[in-house]
Structures are given as structure tokens and as C-alpha cells.
N, C-alpha and C positions, 0 to 999 in steps of 0.2 A: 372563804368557804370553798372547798372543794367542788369537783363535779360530780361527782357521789352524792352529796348532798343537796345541789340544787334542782334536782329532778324530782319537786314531790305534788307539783300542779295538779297531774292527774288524781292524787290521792286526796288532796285538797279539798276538788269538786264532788268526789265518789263519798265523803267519809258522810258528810251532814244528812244526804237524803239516805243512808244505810243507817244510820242510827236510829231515826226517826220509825223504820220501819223494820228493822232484823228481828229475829227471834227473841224476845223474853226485852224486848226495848221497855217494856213498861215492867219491868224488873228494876226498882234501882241502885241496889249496888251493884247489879250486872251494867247498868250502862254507865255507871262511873267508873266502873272497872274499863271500859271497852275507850272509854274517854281518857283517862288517865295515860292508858298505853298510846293511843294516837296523838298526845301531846308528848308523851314521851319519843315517840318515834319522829315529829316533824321537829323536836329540838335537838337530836343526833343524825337524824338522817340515813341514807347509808351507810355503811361501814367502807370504808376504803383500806387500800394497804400497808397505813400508815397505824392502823391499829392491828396492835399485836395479834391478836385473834384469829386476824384477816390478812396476815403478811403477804400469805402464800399464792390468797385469791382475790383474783379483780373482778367485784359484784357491778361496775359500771354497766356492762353491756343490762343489766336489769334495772338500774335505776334510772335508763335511758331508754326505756320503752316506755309507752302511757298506756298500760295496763289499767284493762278494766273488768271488773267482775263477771266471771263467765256464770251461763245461761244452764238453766237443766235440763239436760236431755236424757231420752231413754234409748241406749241404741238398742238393736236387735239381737235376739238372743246369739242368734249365727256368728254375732261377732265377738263373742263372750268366750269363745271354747278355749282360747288362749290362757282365760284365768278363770275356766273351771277347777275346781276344787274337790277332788275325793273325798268323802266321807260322809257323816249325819251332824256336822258341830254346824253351829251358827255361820250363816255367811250373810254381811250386811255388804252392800256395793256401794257406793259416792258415783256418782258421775260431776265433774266438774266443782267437787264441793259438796253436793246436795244427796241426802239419803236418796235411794232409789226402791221403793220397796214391792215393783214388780220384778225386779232381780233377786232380791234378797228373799232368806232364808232364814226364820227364827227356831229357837231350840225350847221345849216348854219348861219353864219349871226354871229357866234361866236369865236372869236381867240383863239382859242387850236388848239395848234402841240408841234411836239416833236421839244428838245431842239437841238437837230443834226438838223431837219430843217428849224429852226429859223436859225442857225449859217451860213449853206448854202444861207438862201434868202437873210438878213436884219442884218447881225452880231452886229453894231453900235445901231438898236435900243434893244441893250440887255445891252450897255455897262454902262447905267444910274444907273441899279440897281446892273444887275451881281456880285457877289463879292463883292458888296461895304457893305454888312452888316455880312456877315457871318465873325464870330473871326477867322481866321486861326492861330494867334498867341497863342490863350487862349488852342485853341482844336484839340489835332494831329490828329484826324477824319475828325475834318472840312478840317484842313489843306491836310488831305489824300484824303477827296474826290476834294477839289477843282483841287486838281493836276490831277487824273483820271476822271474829269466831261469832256461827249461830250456828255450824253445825258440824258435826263428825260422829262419832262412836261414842257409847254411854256403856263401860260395862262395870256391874255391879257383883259381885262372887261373896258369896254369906259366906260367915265364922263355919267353917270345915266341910265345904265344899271344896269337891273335887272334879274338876270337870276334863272331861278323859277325852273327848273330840277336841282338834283346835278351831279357835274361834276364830275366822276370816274374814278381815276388812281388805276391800278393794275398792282405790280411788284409780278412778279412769277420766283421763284428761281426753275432749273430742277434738275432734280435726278444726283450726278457725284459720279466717285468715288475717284476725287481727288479735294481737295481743291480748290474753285473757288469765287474769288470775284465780287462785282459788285458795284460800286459809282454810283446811279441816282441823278441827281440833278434838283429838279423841280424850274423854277423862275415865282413865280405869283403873279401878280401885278395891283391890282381892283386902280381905277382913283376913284375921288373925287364921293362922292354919287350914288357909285354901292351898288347892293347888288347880294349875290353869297355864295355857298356852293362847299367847294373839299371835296372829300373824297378818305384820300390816304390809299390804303389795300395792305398785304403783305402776300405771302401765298407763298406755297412751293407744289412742284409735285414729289414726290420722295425725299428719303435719299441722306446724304451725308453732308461734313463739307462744308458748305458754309457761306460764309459772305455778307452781303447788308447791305455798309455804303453809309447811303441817308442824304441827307440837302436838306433845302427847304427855299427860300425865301420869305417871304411872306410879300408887300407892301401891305397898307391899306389909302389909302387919305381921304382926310376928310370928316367927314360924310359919311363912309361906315361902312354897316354893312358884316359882313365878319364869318362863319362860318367852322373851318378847322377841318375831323377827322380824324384820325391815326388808322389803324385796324392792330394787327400784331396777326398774326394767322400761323407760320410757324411750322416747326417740331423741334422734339427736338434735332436733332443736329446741328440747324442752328442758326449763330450769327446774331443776328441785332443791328446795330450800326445805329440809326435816330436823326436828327439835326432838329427842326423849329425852324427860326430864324424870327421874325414880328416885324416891322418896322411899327408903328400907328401914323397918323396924326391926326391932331387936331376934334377932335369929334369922333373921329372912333370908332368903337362897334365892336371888334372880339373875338370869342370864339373856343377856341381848345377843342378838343376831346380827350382823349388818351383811346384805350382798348387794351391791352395787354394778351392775351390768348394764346401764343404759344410761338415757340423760345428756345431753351437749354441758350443762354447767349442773355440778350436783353439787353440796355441802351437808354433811351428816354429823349430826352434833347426838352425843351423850353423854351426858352429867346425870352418874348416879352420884346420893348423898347417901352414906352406911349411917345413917342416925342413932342405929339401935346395936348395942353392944351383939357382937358375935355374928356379924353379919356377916353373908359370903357374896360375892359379885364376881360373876364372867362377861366379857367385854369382846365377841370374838367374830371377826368381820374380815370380807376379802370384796377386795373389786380389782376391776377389770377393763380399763380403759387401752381403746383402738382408738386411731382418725386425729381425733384435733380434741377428745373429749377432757372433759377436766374433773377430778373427782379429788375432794377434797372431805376429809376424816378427823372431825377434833373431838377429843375424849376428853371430859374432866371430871375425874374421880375426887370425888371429897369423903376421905375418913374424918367423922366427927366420933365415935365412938370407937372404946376398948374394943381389943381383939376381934377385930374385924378383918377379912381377908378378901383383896381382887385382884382379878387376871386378866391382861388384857393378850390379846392377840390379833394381829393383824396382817395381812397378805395383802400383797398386789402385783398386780400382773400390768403392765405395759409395753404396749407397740405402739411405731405411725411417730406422731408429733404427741400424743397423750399427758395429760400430766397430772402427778396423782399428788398426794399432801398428805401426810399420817403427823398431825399435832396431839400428842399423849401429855395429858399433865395430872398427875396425881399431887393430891393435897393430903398430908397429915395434918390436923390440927392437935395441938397441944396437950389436950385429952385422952386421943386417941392412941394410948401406948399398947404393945405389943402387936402392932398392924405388920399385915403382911400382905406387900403387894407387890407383883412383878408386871414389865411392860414392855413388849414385846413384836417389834415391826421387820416382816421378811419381805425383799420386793425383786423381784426379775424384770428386769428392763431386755425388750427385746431388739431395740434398738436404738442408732444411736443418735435419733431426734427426741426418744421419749425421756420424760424429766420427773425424777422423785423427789421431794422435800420432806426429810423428816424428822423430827424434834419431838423426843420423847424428854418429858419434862417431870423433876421431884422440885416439891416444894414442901420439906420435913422442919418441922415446929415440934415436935417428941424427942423423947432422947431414949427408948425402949422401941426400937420398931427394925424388922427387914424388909429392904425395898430394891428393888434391881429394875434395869431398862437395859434395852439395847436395840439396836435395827441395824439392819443387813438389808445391801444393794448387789445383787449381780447377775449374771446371765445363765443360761439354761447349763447345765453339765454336761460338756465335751465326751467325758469318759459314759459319761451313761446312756449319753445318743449314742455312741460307740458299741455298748455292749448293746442296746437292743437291735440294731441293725445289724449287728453279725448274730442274730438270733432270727434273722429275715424279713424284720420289719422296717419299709419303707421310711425313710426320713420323715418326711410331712407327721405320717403316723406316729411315728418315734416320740416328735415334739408335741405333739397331742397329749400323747401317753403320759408326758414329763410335766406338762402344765398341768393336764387333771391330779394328778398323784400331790403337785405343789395345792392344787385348790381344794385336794379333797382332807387337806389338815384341818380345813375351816369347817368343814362338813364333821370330820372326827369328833369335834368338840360339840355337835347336838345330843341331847340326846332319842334315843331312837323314837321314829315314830314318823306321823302323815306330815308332819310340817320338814320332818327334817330330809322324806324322800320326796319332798314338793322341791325342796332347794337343790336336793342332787344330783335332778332330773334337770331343774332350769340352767344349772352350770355345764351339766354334762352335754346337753343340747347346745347351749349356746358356745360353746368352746368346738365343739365340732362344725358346727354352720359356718365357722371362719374359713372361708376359704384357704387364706392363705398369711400363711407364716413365715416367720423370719427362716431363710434360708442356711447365714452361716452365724456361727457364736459372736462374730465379731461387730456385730451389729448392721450389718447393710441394711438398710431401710426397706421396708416392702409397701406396697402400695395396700392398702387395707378399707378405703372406703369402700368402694359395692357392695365387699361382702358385711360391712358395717350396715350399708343401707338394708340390705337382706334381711339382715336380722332385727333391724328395728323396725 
């Protein structure tokens, strides 16, 4: 047995007195469900680097703390301004896990609530999707949140609704000073020819080792167009462990978002599945790791149905000792003939402590299909620092200019709107706040923590 896996005492003790008493416990195929994955999760364990999945990253430092379930707080509003949110669309808040609904903000006329109050009103109409797509066999994360889910986001979007604000979830981890977990699990699920934007953000109030392992379901019916982002902006000593898992019917148009700016150990998993012939999927994500941070990206695209078409894209930017992971693996199934999918990893190392790994992966079972990958590793363009500085622009600036211009590809591909100059503003700020940047192309190391702390 590895040491990945023999760390699950504290989980051991936590799981009997939370079943007994979580959300919808007296539900029972919710709590067979919730049993299943915790048996499932203490006979795998961890994942270590010995499974393919997990080559690139070593989850020990998490299986070696005795995490225990954090507590619900409500902080003050004064410390909220950070992920205030423009507009009039829903805005639900999480503190540590748990709905907060003196923070939050409902929209009339629209189904969003938390997943605790779903389970209380209506438990059976959750039992259609619930569960039914998230792997808990494949992923001891999945399988760890599904065991500790009783609560996150519930959204509901009726057959041809269109909802034109985006809808804002924010999980907010608080300051502890001992190790504190939290499973949110959101289940959203748009009906045949909606159209609708979530935008999930992850943000931290204070130090301390915390973990937030989140999964999120996301049904898509036919002929919807469906747009999901991922904002993770935590501190650096905090783990985030995030699951989207999208389930696409026939015709469906959904696009994921991933930005990654924070976090000491981060892992960001999406597996859409094109189930429904003439599906279309965008996949398109940038992070950004300074310091010692570790950000790691696995995508697994599964075509099961004809003429289906996705794209992925992905950036990353690394300084310091950082070290990023972009694992791509597209699956054609057998069925799936005239698919078209491309897969596509660009990464700037700024110096020469920082480390990319990257495996973009086909696995083709059809013999009617076009499919392409590639990734690219290099450093900032000599010639084009050149031409902006003899145009009068300071170095430091120069390299500014050259990174936002590299991050604002990932931003290109939104489409327009509050969610997407929510993400433009957070990149734009945070790529300026950095003090300091590598000096010359050839990789000299710069010292980058302060201004890392600064900004976290």
C-alpha cells in the first residue's frame, strides 16, 4: 500500500457521524449513493503517481493532513467586495461549503437554490441526474465528494428559456488554523433549447491548509447553448480539487471556461461526453502559476455520437519554481464517425526553474473522423520586446504587454458579456499586481514570492 493511500483515519472517523445526520440522510438512495462512493473511495484511496491520471501530480501532501469538515461562517460584507459581481442575475455564495443566503441573491421566475434545499423540498426530482454521471469508480475525488455532498448549487433552466444575466456561484474558503475541508457539489441541468451562463468562482479569506473538492454536473438538452466558467483565485496554501463533468444532448453547444490564478496545489478535471449526434464543445482555459504553485489541467473528451465537433485550448504562463500539467485526451468511440476535434496546448516558461508537462492524447476507435493536437513550450519573443521598446516602452511594461496579449487568446474565445469582462478584469489585474518579472529571455530566475503573496 502506498502512502497515498494509508491516510484515511481521519476520513474514517468524520464519515459515520455525517451520514447519520447530512442533508436528505433519510433519503435512501441518496444515502446509498453517498455510502457506495465512500467505500469506493477507502478501497482506492488516494491516487498516487503511479496512476496514469496522476503522473504529473503528487496529491500526498493532501492525503497527509487530517482534514476535517469546515464550519459555517458568515463573513462581512466589507470582505466580499473582492467577488462582487455586476449585474441583476442570481448570485448564491458557499462559505466553506454551506449556502449563505444573507449573501446571496435570487432571480424570480428562475430555479436556483442550494443543493441542501432542493433535498429538503423535492429530493426525487434530483434523482434523474444526481450521481448518474459523475465517475466515482475512475476518481477518488469524485468518489470523496460524492460521499460528503449535502450541499452546493441546484440550477434548474425550463425547455426555452433564456436566461441573459449570468448566474454566480462563489465558494469562499475562511482563514483556519487547522486543516478544513469542504465537497460542494453543484447539479445543473438546462432542458432542451435554453440558453444560460454559470460562472463558478473560488476565492479564499484568509490563510491556512484548506481543501475544496467540488464536482459539478452539468446536463445540456438538445439544442442548448450552455456556457460554464471556473474562476480559481485562492491563496497559496490552499488545495483545490474541481470535477466538471457535461453530459450533451443532441445539438447542444457548451463551452467551458477554465482560469486558474491562485491555489498552492490545484487540479482541474473536464470530461465532457457529446452523447447526442451534432454536438459542439469548446474547452478553453489559461493558468498562471508563480512561487512554488502547482496547477495541473486534465481534459477528457469523449465522442460517443456522429458528427460531433470540440476544441480545446489551452495557455499557460509560468515563472519562480511553478509547475503546470496540461493532460488532453480525446476519446472517439466507434460510433462516433465524422468527428472533429482539435487539441491544442501553448505554454511560456519564464524561467528556468518553472516546469510544463504536457500530453495531449487521441484515443480513435472510428475510421471517418478529423482529429489533430499539439503543444508548444517557449519563452516571451525577443523581437517583439524589441519592437515595443524602441516604440518607448519600458521593459517590465513591454513583458506585461506580451503576456496579457498571450492571456487575452483565452479571453478571445468568450463570448461577449459580464462573465467574460469579469474574467478580463481578473487577469488584467492580476498580471499587473506582479511585481516583478523575468528580466532577460534566457530564463534568470526572479524572485516572485511577495509579490505572489500580495496578490493572494
Amino acid at each position: 500500500m502506498t502512502t497515498a493511500t494509508k491516510n484515511l483515519d481521519s476520513y474514517l472517523d468524520i464519515f459515520p457521524a455525517f451520514e447519520t445526520s447530512a442533508a436528505g440522510h433519510n433519503v435512501p438512495w441518496l444515502r446509498k449513493m453517498r455510502a457506495n462512493a465512500f467505500s469506493r473511495f477507502c478501497e482506492t484511496g488516494f491516487p498516487t503517481t503511479h496512476d496514469e491520471d496522476w503522473r504529473f501530480t503528487n496529491v500526498s501532501a493532501i492525503a497527509r493532513m487530517p482534514f476535517r469538515l469546515a464550519h459555517k461562517q458568515v463573513p462581512a460584507k466589507s470582505e466580499l467586495e473582492a467577488v462582487h459581481f455586476d449585474g441583476n442575475g442570481a448570485q448564491l455564495f458557499f462559505v466553506n461549503g454551506h449556502f449563505t443566503p444573507e449573501l446571496s441573491h435570487m432571480r424570480q421566475g428562475l430555479r436556483v437554490c442550494s443543493l441542501r434545499e432542493q433535498l429538503a423540498k423535492d429530493p426525487e426530482s434530483l434523482r434523474p441526474h444526481f450521481g448518474s454521471y459523475l465517475d466515482v469508480q475512475r476518481d477518488p475525488f469524485s468518489a470523496l465528494n460524492t460521499a460528503f455532498a449535502e450541499d452546493g448549487a441546484y440550477i434548474h433552466v425550463r425547455r426555452g428559456m433564456a436566461v441573459e444575466e449570468p448566474i454566480h456561484l462563489v465558494f469562499i474558503s475562511t482563514a483556519s488554523d487547522q486543516p478544513m475541508m469542504s465537497h460542494p457539489r453543484n447539479l445543473l441541468v438546462f432542458e432542451d433549447e435554453s440558453e444560460a451562463t454559470v460562472v463558478e468562482e473560488y476565492v479564499s479569506l484568509g490563510g491556512g491548509p484548506v481543501l475544496c473538492n467540488s464536482a459539478t454536473e452539468l446536463i445540456a438538452g438538445e439544442n442548448a447553448t450552455i456556457s460554464h466558467y471556473m474562476i480559481e483565485r485562492e491563496h497559496r496554501e490552499a488545495f483545490n480539487v474541481s470535477t466538471l463533468r457535461i453530459q450533451q444532448g443532441r445539438s447542444a453547444n457548451v463551452a467551458s471556461h477554465s482560469v486558474l490564478l491562485g491555489g498552492g496545489l490545484v487540479r482541474n478535471n473536464v470530461h465532457p461526453v457529446l452523447a447526442g449526434e451534432g454536438g459542439e464543445c469548446l474547452i478553453n482555459g489559461l493558468f498562471v502559476g508563480y512561487g512554488r504553485q502547482h496547477l495541473d489541467n486534465y481534459m477528457h473528451v469523449e465522442h460517443a455520437s456522429p458528427h460531433c465537433s470540440s476544441r480545446q485550448f489551452y495557455n499557460g504562463i509560468l515563472d519562480g519554481h511553478a509547475h503546470g500539467v496540461f493532460h488532453g485526451r480525446i476519446v472517439v468511440h466507434k460510433d462516433a464517425q465524422k468527428t472533429d476535434a482539435k487539441q491544442t496546448n501553448r505554454n511560456l516558461l519564464l524561467s528556468d526553474d518553472a516546469q510544463i508537462d504536457t500530453k495531449p492524447q487521441l484515443e480513435i476507435y472510428a475510421d471517418d473522423v478529423k482529429c489533430t493536437h499539439g503543444a508548444t513550450i517557449g519563452q516571451i519573443d525577443e523581437i517583439a520586446l524589441f519592437y515595443l521598446q524602441s516604440r518607448g516602452i519600458d521593459e517590465p511594461s513591454a513583458r506585461r504587454l506580451l503576456l496579457l496579449a498571450f492571456a487575452s487568446e483565452c479571453v478571445g474565445r468568450m463570448k461577449a458579456g459580464a462573465a467574460r469582462n469579469r474574467v478580463e478584469h481578473l487577469i488584467h489585474d492580476y498580471l499587473l499586481s506582479l511585481e516583478h518579472l523575468p528580466g532577460q529571455s534566457t530564463g534568470r530566475r526572479i524572485e516572485t514570492e511577495r509579490s505572489l503573496e500580495e496578490v493572494g
